[in-house]
C-alpha positions in Angstrom: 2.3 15.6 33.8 -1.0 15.7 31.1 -0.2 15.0 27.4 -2.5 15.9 25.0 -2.3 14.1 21.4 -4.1 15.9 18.6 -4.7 13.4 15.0 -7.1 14.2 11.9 -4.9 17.4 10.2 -3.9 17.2 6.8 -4.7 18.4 3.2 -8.4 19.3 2.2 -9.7 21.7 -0.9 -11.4 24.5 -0.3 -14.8 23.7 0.8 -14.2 20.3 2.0 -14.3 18.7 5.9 -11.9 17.6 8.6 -11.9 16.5 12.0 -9.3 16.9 14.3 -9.0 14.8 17.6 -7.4 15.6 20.8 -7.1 12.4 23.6 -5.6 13.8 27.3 -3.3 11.4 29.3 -5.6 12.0 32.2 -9.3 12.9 33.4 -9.3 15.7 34.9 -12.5 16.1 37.6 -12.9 19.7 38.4 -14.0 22.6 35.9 -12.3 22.5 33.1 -12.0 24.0 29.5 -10.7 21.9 26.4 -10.3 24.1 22.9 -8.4 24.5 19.9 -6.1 27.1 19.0 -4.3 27.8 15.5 -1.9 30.0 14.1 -0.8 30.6 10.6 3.0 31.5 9.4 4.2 34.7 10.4 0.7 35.4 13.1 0.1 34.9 16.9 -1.6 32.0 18.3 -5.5 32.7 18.2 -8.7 31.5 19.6 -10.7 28.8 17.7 -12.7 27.3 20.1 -13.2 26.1 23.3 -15.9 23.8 25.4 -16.5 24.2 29.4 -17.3 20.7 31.6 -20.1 22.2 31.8 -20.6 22.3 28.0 -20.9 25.8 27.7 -19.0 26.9 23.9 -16.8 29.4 22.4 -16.2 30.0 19.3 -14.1 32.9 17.1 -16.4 34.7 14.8 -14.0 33.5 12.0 -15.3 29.6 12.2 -19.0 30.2 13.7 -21.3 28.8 11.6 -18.4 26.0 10.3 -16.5 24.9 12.9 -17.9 22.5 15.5 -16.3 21.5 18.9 -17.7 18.4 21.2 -16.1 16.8 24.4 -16.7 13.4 25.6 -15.4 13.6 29.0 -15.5 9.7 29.3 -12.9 9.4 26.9 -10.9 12.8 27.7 -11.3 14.1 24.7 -12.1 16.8 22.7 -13.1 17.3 19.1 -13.5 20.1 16.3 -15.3 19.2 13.3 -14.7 21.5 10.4 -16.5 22.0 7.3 -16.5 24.7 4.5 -12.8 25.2 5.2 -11.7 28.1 3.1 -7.4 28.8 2.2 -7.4 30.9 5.2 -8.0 28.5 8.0 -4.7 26.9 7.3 -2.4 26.9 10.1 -1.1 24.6 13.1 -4.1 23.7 15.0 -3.2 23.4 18.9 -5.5 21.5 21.6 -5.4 22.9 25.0 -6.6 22.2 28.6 -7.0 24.6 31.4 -7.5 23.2 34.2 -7.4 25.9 37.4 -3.9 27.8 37.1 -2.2 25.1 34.6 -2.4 25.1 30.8 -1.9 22.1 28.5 -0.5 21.7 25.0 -0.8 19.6 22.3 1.9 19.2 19.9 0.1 20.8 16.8 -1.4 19.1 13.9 -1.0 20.9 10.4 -4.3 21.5 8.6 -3.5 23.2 4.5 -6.7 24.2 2.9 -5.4 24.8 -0.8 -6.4 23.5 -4.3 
């Protein structure tokens, strides 16, 4: 079993910065992909961004250009650095691993963009 712990939501005005954190339980030696979901009240579970083993990126066209997502595979974990957060990026952020046929969650960590 894989637990993923996400850390760094909370409150930011518009404009401003966060970084979320994700740590795994576990290293996980074949091809793998670590991202970040969200989803807002009352919307499905979307795309944010996501980061091969190989370090090939993903991102939603929502958050290019503001969202940044590293990996340090040492450490088995993954990262999204957020800047210029507008209202609309507020939602549950989710990290996730795929590893082959298995998925893993992260509990959600709450990030409100709001004045």
């Amino acid at each position: 079993q894989v637990q993923l712990v996400e850390s760094g939501g909370g409150l930011v005005q518009p404009g401003g910065s966060l970084r979320l954190s994700c740590a795994a339980s576990r290293r996980f030696f074949s091809y793998n992909v670590m991202g970040w979901y969200r989803q807002a009240p009352g919307k499905q579970r979307e795309l944010v961004a996501t980061m091969t083993s190989d370090g090939v990126t993903n991102y939603a066209d929502t958050v290019k250009g503001r969202f940044t997502i590293s990996r340090d595979n040492a450490k088995n974990s993954v990262y999204l650095q957020m800047n210029s957060l507008k209202p609309e990026d507020t939602a549950v952020y989710y990290c996730n691993v795929r590893a082959g046929p298995i998925s893993y969650w992260g509990q959600g960590t709450q990030v409100t963009v709001s004045s």
